[in-house]
C-alpha distance (Angstrom), angle and dihedral (degrees) to the residues before:
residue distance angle dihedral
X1 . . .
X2 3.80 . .
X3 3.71 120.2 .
X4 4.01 102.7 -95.9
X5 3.50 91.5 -148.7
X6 4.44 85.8 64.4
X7 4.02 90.3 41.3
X8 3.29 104.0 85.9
X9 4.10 91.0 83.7
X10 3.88 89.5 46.3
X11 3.98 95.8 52.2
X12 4.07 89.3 47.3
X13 3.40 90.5 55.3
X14 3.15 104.5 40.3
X15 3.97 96.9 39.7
X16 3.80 91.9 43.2
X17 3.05 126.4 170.6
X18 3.81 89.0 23.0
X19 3.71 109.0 88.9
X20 4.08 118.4 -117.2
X21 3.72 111.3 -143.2
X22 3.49 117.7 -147.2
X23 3.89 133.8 -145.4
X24 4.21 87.5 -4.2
X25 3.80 115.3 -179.7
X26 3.72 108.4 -124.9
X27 3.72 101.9 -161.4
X28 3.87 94.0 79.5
X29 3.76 89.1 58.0
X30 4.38 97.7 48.6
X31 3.47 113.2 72.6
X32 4.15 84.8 -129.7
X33 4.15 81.6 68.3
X34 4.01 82.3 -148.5
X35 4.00 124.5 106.0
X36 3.55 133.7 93.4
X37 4.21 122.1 -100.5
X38 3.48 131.6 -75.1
X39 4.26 126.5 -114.4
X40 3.75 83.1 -140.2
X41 3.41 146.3 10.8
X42 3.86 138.4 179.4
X43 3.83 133.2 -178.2
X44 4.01 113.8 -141.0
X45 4.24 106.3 -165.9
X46 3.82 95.3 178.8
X47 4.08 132.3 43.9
X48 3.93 82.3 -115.0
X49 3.57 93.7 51.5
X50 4.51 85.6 51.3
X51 3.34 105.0 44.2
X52 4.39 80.8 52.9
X53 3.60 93.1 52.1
X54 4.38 95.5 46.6
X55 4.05 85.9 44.0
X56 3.97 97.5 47.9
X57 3.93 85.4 41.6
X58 4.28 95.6 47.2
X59 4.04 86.0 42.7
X60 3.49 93.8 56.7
X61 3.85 99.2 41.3
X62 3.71 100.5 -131.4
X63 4.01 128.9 138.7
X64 3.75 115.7 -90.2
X65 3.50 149.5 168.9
X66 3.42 142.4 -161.6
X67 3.76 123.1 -133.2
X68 3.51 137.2 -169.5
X69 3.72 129.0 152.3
X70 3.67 90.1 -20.3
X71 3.40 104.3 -135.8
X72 4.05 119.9 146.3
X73 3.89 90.6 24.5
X74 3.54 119.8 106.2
X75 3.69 109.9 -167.4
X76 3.51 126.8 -157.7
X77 3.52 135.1 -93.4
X78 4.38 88.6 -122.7
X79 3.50 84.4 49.7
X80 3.86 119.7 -145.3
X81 3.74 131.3 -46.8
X82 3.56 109.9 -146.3
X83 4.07 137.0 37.0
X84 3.49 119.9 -39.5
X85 4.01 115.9 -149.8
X86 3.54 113.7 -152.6
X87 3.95 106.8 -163.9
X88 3.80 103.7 -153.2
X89 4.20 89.2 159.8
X90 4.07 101.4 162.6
X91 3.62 129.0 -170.7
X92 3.58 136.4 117.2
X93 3.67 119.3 -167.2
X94 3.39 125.3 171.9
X95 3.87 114.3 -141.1
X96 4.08 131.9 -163.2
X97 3.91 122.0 -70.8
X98 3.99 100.2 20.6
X99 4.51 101.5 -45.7
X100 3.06 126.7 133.6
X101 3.42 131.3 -176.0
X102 3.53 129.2 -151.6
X103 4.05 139.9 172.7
X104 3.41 125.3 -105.1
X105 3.66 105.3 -109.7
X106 4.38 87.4 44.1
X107 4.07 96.9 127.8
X108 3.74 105.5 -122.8
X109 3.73 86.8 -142.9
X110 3.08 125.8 86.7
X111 3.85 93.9 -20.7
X112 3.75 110.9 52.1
X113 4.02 95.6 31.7
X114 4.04 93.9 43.0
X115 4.03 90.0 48.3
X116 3.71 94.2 51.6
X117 4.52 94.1 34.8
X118 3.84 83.3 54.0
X119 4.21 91.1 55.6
X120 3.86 89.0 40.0
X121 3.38 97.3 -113.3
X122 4.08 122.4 146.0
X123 3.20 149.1 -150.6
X124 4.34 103.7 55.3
X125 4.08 81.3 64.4
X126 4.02 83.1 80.5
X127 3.80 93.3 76.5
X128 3.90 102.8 46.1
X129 3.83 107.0 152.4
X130 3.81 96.9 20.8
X131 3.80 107.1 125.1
X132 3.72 109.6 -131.1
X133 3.93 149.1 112.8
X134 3.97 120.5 -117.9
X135 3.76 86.7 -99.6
X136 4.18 103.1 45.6
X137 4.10 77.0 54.5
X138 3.55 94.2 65.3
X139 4.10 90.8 35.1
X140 4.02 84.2 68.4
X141 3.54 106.2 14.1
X142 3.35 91.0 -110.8
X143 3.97 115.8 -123.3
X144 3.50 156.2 171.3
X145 3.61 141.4 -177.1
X146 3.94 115.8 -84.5
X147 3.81 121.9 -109.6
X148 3.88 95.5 -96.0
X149 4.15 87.4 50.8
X150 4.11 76.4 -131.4
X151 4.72 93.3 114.7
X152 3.53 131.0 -7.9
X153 3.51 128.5 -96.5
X154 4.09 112.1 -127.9
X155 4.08 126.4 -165.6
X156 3.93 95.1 -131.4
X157 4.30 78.3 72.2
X158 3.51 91.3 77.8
X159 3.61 103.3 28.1
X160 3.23 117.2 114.6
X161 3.88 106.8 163.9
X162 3.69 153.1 -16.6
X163 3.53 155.3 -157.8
X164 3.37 123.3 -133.0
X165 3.75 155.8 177.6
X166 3.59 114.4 -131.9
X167 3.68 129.7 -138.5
X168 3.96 88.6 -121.1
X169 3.96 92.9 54.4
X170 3.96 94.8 -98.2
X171 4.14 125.0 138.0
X172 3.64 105.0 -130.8
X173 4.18 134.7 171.0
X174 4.34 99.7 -150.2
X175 3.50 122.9 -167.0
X176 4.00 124.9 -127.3
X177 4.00 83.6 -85.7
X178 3.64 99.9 62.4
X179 3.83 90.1 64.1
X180 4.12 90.7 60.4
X181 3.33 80.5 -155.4
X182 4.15 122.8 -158.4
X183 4.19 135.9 159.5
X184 3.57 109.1 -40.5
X185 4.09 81.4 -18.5
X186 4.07 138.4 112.2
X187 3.75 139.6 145.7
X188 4.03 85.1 -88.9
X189 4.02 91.2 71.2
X190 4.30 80.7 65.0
X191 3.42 108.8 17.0
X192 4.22 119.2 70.7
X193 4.16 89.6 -138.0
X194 3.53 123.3 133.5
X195 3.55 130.3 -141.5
X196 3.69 109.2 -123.2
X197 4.22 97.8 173.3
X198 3.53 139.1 -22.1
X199 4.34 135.4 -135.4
X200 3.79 111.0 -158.6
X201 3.88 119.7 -176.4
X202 3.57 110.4 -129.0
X203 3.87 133.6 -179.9
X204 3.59 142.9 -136.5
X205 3.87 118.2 -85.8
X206 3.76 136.9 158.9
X207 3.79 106.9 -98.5
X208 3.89 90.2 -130.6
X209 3.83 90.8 58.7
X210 3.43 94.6 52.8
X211 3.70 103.3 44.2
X212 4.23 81.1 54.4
X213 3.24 86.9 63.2
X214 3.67 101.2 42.6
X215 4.02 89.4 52.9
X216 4.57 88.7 41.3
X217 4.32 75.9 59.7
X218 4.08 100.9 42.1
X219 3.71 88.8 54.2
X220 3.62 103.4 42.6
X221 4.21 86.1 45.3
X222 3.59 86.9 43.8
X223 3.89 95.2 59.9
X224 3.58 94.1 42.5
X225 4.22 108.4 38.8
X226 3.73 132.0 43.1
X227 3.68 123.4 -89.6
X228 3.87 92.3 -113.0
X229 3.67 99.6 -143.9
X230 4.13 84.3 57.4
X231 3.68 100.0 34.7
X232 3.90 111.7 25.6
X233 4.07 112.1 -148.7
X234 3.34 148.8 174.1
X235 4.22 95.7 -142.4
X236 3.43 117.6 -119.8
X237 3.88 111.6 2.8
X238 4.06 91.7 -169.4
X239 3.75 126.9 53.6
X240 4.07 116.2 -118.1
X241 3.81 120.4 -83.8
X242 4.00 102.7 -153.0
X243 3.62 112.4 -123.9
X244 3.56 95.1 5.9
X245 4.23 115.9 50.6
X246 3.77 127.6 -137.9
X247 3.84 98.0 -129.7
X248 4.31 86.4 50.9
X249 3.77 85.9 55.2
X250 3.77 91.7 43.7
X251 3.90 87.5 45.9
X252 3.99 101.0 42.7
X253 4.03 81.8 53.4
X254 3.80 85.1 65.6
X255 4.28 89.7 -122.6
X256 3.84 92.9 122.7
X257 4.37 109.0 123.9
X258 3.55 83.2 11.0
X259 3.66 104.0 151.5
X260 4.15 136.7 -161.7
X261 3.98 112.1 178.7
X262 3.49 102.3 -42.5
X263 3.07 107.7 -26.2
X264 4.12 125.7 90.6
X265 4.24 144.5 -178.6
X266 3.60 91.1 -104.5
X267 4.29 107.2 -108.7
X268 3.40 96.5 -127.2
X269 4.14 100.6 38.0
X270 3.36 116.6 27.0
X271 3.51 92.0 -167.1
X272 3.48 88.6 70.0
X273 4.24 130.8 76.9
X274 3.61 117.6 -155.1
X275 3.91 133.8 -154.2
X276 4.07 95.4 -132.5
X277 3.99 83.2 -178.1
X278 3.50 134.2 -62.4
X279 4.22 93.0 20.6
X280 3.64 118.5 152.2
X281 3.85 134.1 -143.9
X282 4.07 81.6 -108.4
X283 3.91 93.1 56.4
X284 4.15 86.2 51.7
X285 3.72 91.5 50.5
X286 3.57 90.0 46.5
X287 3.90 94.2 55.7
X288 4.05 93.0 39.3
X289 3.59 88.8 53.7
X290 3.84 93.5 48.1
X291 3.88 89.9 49.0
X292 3.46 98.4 44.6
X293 4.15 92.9 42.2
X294 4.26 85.1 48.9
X295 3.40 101.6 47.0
X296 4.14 98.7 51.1
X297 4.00 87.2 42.7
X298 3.86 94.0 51.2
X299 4.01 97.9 23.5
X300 3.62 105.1 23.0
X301 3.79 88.4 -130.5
X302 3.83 128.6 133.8
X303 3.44 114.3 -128.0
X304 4.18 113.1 -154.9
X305 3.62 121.4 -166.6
X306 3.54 122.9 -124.5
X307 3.57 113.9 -173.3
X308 3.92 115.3 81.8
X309 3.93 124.4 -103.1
X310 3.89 113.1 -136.2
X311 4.01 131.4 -165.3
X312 3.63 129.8 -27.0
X313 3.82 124.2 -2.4
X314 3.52 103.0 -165.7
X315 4.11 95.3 -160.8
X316 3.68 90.5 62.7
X317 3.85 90.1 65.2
């Protein structure tokens, strides 16, 4: 591995005539708006311009990362040492018989959803308000509950391919299969490929049906999870417990608006840890561990975390 602090000459010429950012604060670009900066960042706008960034970045044998939206990440407060790969892929093309195809760093929200509402097709219109790029929705299989609140809706339902880059350096269009997709699960949790653009197979729907829909989801989101330009959040810090919830453990424990620096359990969700200004990756810790330590001593349940942890936290050390 080279010495990171020398890289900065290898990247530029290797990445050229993409530009390497340098010393690049990383909270601006997580939803959380907390974590430290990056040694090195670069900004790949086309699949090409992606698949150049992960190869010059696996060649050289250096940490990275690859960032989209940055939702369920929180990074730390000493940031991340290495290159940071922002996929902002675009594109939206609409194909025959109800596809579309869109890049990987396409925002499902308002961009992809909106496009596809407006030409009454269905099935995206599931996930309005959900922060996350076309490629962090295959990450998690992104979901949401269904209309009736009766099963949850998952993105692998209207998959219906993709292309990718593979951890050994190959090209490849994947079916819905390849992702073995699960709850919060895929092959991307275990395998290093990278989403380069997505094909999902929508249907025909009146326009007014859908946007019904889209508002039914708003409002029940809206009275459950933080408005995230007041309360910036990560989503869902623990995994589910079926049959039981994390955030009604967290809550029955009496820890919801329970807050450390400036961070806090979020008063409405308790599953949910919000930047109230100024919070640092070390005030989130601080309130995970203090859920997750309450809720096995007074429940006897395990709490797991399901958002990702990124880069340097400096209280480990």
């Amino acid at each position: 591995m080279r010495p990171l602090d020398d890289l900065r000459p290898h990247l530029e010429a290797a990445l050229a005539p993409l530009v390497v950012e340098v010393d690049i604060p990383l909270a601006p670009l997580t939803t959380f708006r907390i974590g430290g900066p990056a040694d090195y960042l670069v900004r790949a706008r086309s699949a090409d311009e992606l698949v150049r960034a992960v190869s010059v970045a696996r060649e050289l044998e250096i940490p990275w990362f690859l960032l989209g939206h940055g939702a369920n990440i929180l990074v730390g407060d000493g940031g991340f040492r290495g290159l940071v790969i922002r996929s902002e892929v675009g594109g939206i093309d609409f194909l025959e018989n109800g596809r579309v195809r869109a890049g990987s760093g396409v925002e499902m929200y308002p961009d992809l959803i909106n496009e596809t509402v407006a030409r009454g097709l269905g099935g995206l219109h599931h996930f309005v308000g959900i922060p996350s790029t076309v490629g962090g929705a295959l990450w998690q299989n992104l979901h949401f509950l269904a209309p009736d609140r009766d099963r949850t809706v998952f993105i692998e339902e209207v998959l219906d391919s993709a292309e990718l880059l593979t951890e050994e350096g190959e090209r490849v269009t994947v079916s819905v299969a390849y992702f073995q997709f699960g709850y919060d699960e895929s092959v991307l949790h275990h395998r290093a490929d990278i989403v380069l653009s997505a094909t999902f197979q929508l249907v025909d729907q009146p326009i007014d049906d859908l946007r019904k829909v889209m508002r039914a989801n708003l409002r029940w989101r809206d009275d459950r999870h933080p408005d995230l330009w007041l309360y910036p959040s990560a989503g869902s810090i623990f995994q589910k417990i079926e049959g039981i919830g994390a955030g009604r453990l967290i809550d029955e424990c009496g820890l919801k608006g329970r807050v450390h620096g400036g961070a806090g359990i979020f008063h409405r969700h308790a599953n949910i840890i919000v930047n109230h200004g100024g919070a640092t990756a070390s005030d989130v810790r601080t309130l995970i561990d203090l859920a997750r330590e309450t809720v096995a001593r007074e429940t006897g349940h395990q709490l797991t975390t399901e958002i990702s942890f990124i880069g340097d936290f400096l209280t480990d050390t």
